[in-house]
N, C-alpha and C positions, 0 to 999 in steps of 0.2 A: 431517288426520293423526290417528290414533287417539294414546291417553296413553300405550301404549308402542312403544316404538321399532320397527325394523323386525320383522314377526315373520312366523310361521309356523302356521297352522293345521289342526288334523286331527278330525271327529267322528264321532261312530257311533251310528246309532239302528239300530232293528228295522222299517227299511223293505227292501221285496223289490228283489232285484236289478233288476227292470225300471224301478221306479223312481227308484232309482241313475241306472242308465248313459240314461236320459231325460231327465236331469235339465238344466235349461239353464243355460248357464256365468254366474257371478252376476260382478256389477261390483262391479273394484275402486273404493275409495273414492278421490275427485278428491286429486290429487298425488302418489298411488302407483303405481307401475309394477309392473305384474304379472310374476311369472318364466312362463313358459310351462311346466307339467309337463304330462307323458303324458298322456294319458285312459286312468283306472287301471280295476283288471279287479275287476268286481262280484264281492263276496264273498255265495256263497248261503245257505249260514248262518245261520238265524235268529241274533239277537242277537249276532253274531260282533264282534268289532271293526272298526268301522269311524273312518274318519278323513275332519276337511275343514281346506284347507291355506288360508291367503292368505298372501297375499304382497307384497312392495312392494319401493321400491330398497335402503332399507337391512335387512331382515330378515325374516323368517318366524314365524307362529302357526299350532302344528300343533296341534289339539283330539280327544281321542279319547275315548268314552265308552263304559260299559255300562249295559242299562237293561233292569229288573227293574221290572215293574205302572208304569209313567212316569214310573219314578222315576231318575234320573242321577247316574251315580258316573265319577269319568272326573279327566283331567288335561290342562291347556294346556301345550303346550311352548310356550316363546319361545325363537327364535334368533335372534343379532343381528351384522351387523360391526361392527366397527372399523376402523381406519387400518392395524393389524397380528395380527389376530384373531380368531377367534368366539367369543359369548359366548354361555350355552344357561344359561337358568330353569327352575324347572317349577312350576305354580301348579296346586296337585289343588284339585276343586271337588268339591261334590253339587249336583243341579239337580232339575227336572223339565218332562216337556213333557206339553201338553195341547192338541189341535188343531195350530195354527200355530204356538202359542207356546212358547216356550223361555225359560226362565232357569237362570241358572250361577249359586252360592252358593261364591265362590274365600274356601278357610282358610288362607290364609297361600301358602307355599314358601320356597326358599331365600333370595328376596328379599321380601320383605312388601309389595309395591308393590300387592298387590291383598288384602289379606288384608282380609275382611272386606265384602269390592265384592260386590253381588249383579250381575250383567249379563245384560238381556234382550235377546232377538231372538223372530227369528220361524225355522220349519223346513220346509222347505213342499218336495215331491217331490226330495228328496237336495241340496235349495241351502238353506245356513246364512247367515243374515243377523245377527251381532251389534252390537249399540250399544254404542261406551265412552265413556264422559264425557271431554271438552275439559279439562284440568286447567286452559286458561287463561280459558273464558269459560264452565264448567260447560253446554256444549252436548253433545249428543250426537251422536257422531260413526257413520257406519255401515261395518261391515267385511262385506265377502261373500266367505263363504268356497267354495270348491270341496272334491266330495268328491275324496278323495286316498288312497293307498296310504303307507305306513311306506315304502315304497321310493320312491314321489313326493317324499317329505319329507326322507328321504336323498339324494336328485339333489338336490331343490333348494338345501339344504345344503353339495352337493358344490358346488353352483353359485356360494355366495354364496364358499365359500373360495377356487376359482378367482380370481372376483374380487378380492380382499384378495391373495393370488399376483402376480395382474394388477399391480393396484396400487401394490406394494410395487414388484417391477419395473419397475414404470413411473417410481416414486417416488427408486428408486436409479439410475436411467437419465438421469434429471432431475439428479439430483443431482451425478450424474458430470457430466456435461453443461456445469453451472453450475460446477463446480470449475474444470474445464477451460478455461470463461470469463474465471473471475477467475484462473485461471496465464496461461492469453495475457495477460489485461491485465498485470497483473505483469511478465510476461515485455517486452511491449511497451514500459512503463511504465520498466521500466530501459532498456533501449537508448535511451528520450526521455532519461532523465536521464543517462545516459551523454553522449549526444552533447551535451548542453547543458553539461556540464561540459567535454569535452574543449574544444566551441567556444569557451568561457568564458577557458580558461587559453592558447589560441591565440590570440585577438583581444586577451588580456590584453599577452601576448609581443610581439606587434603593435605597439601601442598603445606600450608603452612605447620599444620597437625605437626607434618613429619621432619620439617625443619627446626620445631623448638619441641621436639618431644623430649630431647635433654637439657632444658632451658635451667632445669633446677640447678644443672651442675656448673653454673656462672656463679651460684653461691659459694663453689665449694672453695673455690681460691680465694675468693675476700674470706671465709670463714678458717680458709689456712694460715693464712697471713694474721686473720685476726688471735688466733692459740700463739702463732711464732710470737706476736710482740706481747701479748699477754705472759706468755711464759720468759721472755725477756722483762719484763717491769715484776715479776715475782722475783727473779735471782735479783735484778738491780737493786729491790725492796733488802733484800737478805742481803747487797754487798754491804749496803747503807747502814744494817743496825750493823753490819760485822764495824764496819768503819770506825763505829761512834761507839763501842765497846773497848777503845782500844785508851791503853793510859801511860803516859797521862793522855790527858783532852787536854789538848791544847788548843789554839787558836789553829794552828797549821794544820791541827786534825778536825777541825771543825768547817774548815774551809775544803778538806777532803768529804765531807759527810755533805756539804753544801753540792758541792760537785758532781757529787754521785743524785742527789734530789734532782738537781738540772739533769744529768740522764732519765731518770724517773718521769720527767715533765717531756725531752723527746720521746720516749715512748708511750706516755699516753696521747701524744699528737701525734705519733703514728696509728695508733688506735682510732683514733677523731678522722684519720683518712680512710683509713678502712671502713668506717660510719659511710664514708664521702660516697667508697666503691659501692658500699649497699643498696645506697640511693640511687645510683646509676642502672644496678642488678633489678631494682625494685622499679626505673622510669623503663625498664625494658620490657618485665613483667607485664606491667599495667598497658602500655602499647599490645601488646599479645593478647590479654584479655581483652582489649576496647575491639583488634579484629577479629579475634574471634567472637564477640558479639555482634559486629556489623558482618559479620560472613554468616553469621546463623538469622539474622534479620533476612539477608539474603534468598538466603534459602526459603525463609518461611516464605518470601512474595513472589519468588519465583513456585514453589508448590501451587500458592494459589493461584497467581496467574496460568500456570500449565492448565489446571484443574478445569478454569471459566473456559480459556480455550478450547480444552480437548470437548466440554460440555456443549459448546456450539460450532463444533465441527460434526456436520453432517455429512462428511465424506467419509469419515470413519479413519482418514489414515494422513499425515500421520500419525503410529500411536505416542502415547507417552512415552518419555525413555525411563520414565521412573515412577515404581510402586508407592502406594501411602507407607506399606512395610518398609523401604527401603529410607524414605525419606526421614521418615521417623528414625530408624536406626543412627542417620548420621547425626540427626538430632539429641539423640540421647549421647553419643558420643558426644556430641561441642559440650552438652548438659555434663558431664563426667570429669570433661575437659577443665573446663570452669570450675570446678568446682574443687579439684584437685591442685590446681595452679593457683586459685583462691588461696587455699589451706596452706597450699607450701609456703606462698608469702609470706602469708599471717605467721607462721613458724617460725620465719624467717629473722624476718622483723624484731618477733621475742627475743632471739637467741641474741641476737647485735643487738639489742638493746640490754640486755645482762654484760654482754663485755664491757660496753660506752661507761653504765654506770658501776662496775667492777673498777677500769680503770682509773676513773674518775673520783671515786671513793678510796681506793688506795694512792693516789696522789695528793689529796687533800690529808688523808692522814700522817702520811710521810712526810708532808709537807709542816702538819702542828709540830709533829713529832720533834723534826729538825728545829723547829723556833723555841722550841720548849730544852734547848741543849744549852752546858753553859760551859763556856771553854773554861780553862785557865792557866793563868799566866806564866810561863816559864822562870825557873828559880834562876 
């Protein structure tokens, strides 16, 4: 590759038209791809402008001269692309040719990349052969140029914009393309996580369903315990009047009828613990009801969320993992749930509270009972 980028070349010597359009087409330098321009129309003209073009993938050197006793005055165009435009230099030189030989004496331009470069070639029946030096291994590189037309040099120019056109379109097409990729995944990427939620809060709902679907029968042991002491303070109730039937009544049997009362009083505070276990039965309850509302919340936002997703999934897949039939179904299930587990409390509740105040009512009575007894005194 020569030391500037892609370019474009154009020269002009005081050779005769015949040996212009004779001329045989020079090679480009290895790694360059030539543009193909016209085969341009001999200018007959002594000393007229003429022009030699080369070319490669990424740009153009168009070289044009005048030349007065061998002497060359003239200027290099360089055109170049980019990813999104052309860039055009212009490096004026003075030179001279003598035989085959050529040299360019470049004063600067807009860019200074050559200012002060002298560059040889050779010039031989209307084919321009320049060497630029290797900026990386100080070799000299060769460019062959073709002669060319101002209008060759403008096509091939028109050419290189196309391309950058091309490109760019092609660049944005790409682009959309890849956009488009990463919304489907996205787009897919929620309905995965949709369904793995909604799954999440249903196998959750599940799971627990079937862990306390005998939840009721934690009543059944406080409710057993609560009949055993219940029917304990009814006989203790019947030792107490047998007690206090008994004659005489003396003080020593009045202190037996007291005795038996203080039984009557531990079993109604074994009753008052049984209250205790209720409350326990009844804080476990109400935990089960608060998740299975917060798993049926669940579930509702995950329905919906699956729903918005699958709705702006334009790839179609993947699908749902769950019908509105289906969802609904487990829904009316938690709805059945609740509302059963509701009820048995509330039941619950009544029934312990019949013994509480059972107990409670027969110890306050047994208790007048006993104060209202009057011993007496032994003869």
């Amino acid at each position: 590759m020569i030391v500037v980028l892609s370019i474009t070349l154009t020269g002009c010597k005081s050779n005769k038209p015949e040996e212009i359009s004779n001329s045989a087409a020079p090679i480009v330098p290895s790694g360059a791809i030539a543009i193909v321009t016209p085969v341009p129309t001999p200018i007959p003209q002594e000393n007229a402008l003429k022009g030699y073009l080369f070319t490669e993938e990424t740009g153009l050197l168009f070289i044009s001269w005048t030349e007065q006793q061998q002497e060359l005055n003239g200027t290099m165009q360089r055109t170049s692309k980019s990813k999104e435009k052309i860039e055009t230099e212009s490096y004026p030189f003075t030179g001279g040719v003598s035989d085959k030989n050529i040299s360019l004496n470049f004063q600067g331009g807009i860019f200074s990349g050559l200012n002060g470069i002298t560059i040889t070639g050779t010039f031989d029946k209307g084919s321009l052969t320049l060497y630029f030096p290797n900026q990386k291994d100080g070799s000299l590189l060769p460019a062959s140029f073709t002669v060319a037309t101002v209008d060759d040099y403008n096509q091939a120019v028109s050419i290189l914009r196309n391309e950058i056109e091309q490109s760019k379109a092609l660049a944005a097409k790409q682009k959309e393309a890849e956009e488009q990729e990463l919304a489907n995944k996205k787009q897919q990427s929620a309905v995965e996580h949709a369904n793995q939620r909604l799954s999440e809060a249903i196998q959750l709902l599940i799971k627990n369903m079937e862990s306390n679907k005998n939840i009721a029968k934690e009543f059944e042991a406080v409710f057993q315990s609560y009949e055993q002491h219940w029917g304990e303070m009814k006989k203790h109730k019947q030792d107490l009047l047998n007690a206090a039937k008994v004659r005489p009544f003396n003080f020593d049997q009045l202190y037996i009828v007291q005795d038996k009362l203080y039984i009557l009083g531990n079993d109604e505070y074994q009753i008052q613990n049984d209250a205790y276990q209720i409350g326990n039965v009844e804080y476990d309850f109400s935990n089960y009801l608060d998740a299975l509302k917060s798993q049926g919340e669940g579930i509702r936002l995950g329905w919906e969320q699956l729903q918005t997703a699958a709705a702006q999934n334009s790839s179609g897949t993947p699908l749902p993992k769950y019908t509105e039939v289906e969802v609904n179904g487990y829904m009316e299930n938690l709805e059945q749930e609740l509302t059963e587990v509701e009820s048995t409390l509330l039941e619950k509740k009544k029934s312990a509270s019949v013994y509480d105040e059972k107990a409670k009512n027969l110890l306050q009575e047994m208790t007048d009972y006993v104060d209202g007894l009057v011993a007496v005194e032994d003869e």
